[in-house]
C-alpha positions in Angstrom: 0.0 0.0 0.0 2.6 2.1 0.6 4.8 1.6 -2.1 1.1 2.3 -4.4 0.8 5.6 -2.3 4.5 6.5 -2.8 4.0 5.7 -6.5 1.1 7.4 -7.3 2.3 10.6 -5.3 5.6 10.9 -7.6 3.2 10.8 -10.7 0.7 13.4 -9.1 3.6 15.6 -8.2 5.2 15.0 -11.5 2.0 15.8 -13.8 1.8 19.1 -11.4 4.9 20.1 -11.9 4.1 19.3 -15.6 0.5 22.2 -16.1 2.2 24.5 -13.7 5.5 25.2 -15.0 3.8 25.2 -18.7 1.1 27.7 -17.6 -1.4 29.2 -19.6 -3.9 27.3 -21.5 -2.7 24.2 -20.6 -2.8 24.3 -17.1 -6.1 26.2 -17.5 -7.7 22.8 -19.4 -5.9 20.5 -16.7 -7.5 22.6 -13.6 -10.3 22.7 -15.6 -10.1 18.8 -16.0 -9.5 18.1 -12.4 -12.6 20.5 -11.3 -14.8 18.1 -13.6 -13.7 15.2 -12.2 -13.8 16.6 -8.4 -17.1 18.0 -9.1 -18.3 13.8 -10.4 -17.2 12.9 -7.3 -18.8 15.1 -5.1 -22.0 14.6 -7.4 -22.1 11.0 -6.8 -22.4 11.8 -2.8 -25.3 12.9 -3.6 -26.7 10.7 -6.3 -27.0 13.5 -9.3 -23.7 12.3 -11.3 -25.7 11.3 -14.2 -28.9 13.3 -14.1 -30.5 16.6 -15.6 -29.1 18.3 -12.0 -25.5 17.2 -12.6 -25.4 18.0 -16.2 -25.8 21.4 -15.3 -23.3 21.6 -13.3 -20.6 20.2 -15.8 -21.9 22.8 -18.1 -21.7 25.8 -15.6 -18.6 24.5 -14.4 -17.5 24.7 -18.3 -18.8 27.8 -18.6 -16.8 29.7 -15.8 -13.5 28.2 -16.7 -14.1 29.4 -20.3 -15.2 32.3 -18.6 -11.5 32.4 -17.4 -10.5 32.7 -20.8 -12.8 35.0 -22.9 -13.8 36.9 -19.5 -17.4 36.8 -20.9 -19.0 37.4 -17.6 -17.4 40.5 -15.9 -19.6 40.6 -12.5 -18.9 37.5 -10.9 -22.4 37.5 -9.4 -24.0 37.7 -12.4 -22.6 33.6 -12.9 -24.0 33.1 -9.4 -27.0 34.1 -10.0 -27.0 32.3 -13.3 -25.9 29.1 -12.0 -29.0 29.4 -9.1 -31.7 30.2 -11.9 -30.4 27.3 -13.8 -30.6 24.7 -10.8 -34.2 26.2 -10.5 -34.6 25.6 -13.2 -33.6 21.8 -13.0 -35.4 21.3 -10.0 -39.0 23.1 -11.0 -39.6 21.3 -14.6 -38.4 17.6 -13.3 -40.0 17.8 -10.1 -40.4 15.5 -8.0 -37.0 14.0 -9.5 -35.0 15.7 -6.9 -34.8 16.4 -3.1 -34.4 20.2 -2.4 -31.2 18.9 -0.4 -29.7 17.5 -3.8 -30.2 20.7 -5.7 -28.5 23.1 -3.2 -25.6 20.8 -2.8 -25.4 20.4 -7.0 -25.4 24.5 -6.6 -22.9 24.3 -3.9 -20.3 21.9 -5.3 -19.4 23.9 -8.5 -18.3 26.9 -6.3 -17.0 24.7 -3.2 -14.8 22.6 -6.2 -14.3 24.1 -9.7 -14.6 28.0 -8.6 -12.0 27.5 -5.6 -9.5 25.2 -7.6 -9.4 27.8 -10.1 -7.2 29.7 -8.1 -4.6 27.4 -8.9 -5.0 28.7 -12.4 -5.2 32.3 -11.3 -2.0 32.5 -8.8 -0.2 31.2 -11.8 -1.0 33.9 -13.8 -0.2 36.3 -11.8 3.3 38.4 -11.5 6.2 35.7 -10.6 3.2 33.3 -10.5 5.4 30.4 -11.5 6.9 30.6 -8.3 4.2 31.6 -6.1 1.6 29.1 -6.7 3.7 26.5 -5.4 2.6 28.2 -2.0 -0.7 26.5 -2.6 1.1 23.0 -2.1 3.6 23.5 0.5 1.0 24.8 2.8 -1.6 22.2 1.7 0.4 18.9 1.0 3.2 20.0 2.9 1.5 20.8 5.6 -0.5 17.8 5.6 2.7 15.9 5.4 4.4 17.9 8.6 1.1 17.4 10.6 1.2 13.5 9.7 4.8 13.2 11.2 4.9 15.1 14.3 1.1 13.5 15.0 3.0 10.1 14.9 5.6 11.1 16.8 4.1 13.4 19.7 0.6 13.3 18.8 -1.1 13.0 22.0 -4.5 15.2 22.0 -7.4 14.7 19.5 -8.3 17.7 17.7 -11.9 16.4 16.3 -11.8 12.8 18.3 -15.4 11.8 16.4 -14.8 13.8 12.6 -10.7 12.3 12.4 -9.6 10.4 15.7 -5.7 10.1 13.8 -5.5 14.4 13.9 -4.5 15.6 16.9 -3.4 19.5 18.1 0.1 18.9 18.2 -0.1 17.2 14.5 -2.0 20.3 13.5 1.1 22.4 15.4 3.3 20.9 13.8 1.5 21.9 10.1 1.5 25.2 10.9 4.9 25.3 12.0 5.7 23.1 9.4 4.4 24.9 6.2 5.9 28.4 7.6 9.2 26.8 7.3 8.5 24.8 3.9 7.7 28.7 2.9 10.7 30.7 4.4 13.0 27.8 2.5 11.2 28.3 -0.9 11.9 31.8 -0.7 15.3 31.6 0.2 16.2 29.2 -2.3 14.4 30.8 -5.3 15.1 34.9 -3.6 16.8 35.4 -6.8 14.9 34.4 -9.4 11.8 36.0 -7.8 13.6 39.1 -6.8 12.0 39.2 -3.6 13.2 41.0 -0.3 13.6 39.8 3.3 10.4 41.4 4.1 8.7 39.6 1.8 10.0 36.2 2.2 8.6 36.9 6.0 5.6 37.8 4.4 5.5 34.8 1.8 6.4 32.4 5.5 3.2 34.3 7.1 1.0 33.7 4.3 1.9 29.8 4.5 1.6 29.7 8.1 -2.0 31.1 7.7 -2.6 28.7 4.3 -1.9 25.4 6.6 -4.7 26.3 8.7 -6.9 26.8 6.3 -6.1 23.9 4.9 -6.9 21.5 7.4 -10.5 22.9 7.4 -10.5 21.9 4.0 -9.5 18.8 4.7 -12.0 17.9 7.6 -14.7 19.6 5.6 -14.3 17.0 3.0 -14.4 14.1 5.7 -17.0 15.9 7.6 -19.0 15.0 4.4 -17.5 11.6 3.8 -18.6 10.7 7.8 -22.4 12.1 7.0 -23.1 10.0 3.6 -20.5 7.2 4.8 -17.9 6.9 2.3 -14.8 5.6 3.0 -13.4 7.7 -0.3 -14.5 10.0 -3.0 -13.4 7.7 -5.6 -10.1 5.6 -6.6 -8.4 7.2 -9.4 -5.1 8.2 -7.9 -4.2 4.5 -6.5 -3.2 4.7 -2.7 -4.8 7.8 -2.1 -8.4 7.9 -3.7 -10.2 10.3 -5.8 -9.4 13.8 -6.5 -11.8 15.2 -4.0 -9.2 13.3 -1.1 -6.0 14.6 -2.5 -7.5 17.9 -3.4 -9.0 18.7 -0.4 -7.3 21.2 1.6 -5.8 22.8 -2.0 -9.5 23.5 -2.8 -9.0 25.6 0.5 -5.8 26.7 0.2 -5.9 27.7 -3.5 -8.3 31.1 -3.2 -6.7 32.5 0.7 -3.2 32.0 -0.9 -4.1 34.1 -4.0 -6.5 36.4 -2.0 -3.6 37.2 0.8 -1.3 37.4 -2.0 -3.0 39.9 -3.8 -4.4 42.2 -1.4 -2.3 41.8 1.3 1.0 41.7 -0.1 0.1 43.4 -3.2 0.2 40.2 -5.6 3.6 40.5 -5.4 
């Protein structure tokens, strides 16, 4: 099992590196990819995957990444409230196909998956985005990865004992901590290249530090929602670790305060 996890993890990291450092269009149709496959997943929690409900949100999801592109829509709640009249929509002439529940989680996912892991796609694009939307991962995966070691090796009080018995405080410590210094060693190592200051190297660590938290939210969100439909996993297309919505999870979260923080805190740097 763990030579599948280890596996799959070098091809995931390796396909990344791959849409990131080529940019642009292409990494725009992989994020774009990814989303659609998330948002399947997340669909099939709630039994819409293949119906009129779940259509619609492929095609809005579509829609907002083309949007990306051709900037087609310039008041982003003009797509919000265009995605609500279309579920509406759904749910009104195929009643009583549909539980209200299923309908407002179908208009939930496709901002809770594709509209927050566009920001992977929009960090790139921004000044010295090539280097700064790696952020996203060291203070998502690398976090995840700090918090797993020092909750194996000091780990002793449950954070949320009945959502995830295996996190505890000092695990989630030791993320935190982690991801800052994942963060202050990026920007060392790359200072040149990004012609970046001291200051904002600090800034950069900060911004990581505050990323990690984030991104275990993400991450017990999606196993909050795993727990209430009991799932084990949202689906098994990365071998070892499941579907995209359990290796995406905290970059879902990560993605849009990284970019946000970036941008108006820090200037977008």
């Amino acid at each position: 099992m763990f030579k599948t996890r280890l596996l799959s993890g070098i091809v995931l990291v390796a396909a990344a590196l791959l849409l990131i450092i080529t940019g642009k269009d292409v990494l725009l149709v992989g994020i774009g990819v990814v989303s659609l496959i998330g948002l399947y997943e997340m669909y099939r929690v709630f039994h819409v995957e293949k119906s009129a409900a779940g259509i619609a949100g492929y095609a809005l999801a579509i829609l907002f990444y083309c949007n990306l592109k051709w900037d087609m829509i310039e008041d982003p709640m003009l797509y919000v409230i265009l995605s609500l009249v279309v579920f509406m929509f759904v749910y009104v002439f195929t009643y009583p196909r549909y539980k209200t529940e299923q309908i407002l989680a179908s208009f939930f996912s496709i901002f809770y998956i594709p509209v927050m892991l566009s920001y992977v796609y929009q960090t790139r694009m921004t000044e010295n985005g090539v280097y700064l939307v790696w952020l996203i991962f060291l203070c998502s995966w690398g976090s995840d990865t700090c918090a797993y070691c020092v909750g194996v090796l000091i780990g002793r009080h449950k954070m949320t004992p009945k959502l995830s018995p295996k996190k505890s405080w000092e695990g989630a410590v030791g993320g935190v901590a982690g991801a800052a210094l994942l963060a202050f060693i990026y920007g060392v190592v790359f200072r040149s290249a990004m012609g970046t200051t001291t200051e904002e190297i600090l800034s950069f660590t900060a911004v990581c530090a505050a990323g990690a938290v984030i991104s275990m939210i993400g991450d017990l969100t999606a196993s909050a929602i795993k727990r209430n439909y009991e799932i084990k996993d949202y689906g098994r297309l990365i071998p070892g670790h499941g579907g995209i919505m359990d290796r995406f999870d905290s970059v879902i979260f990560t993605a849009p305060v990284i970019y946000y923080l970036l941008t108006y805190a820090f200037g977008g740097n």
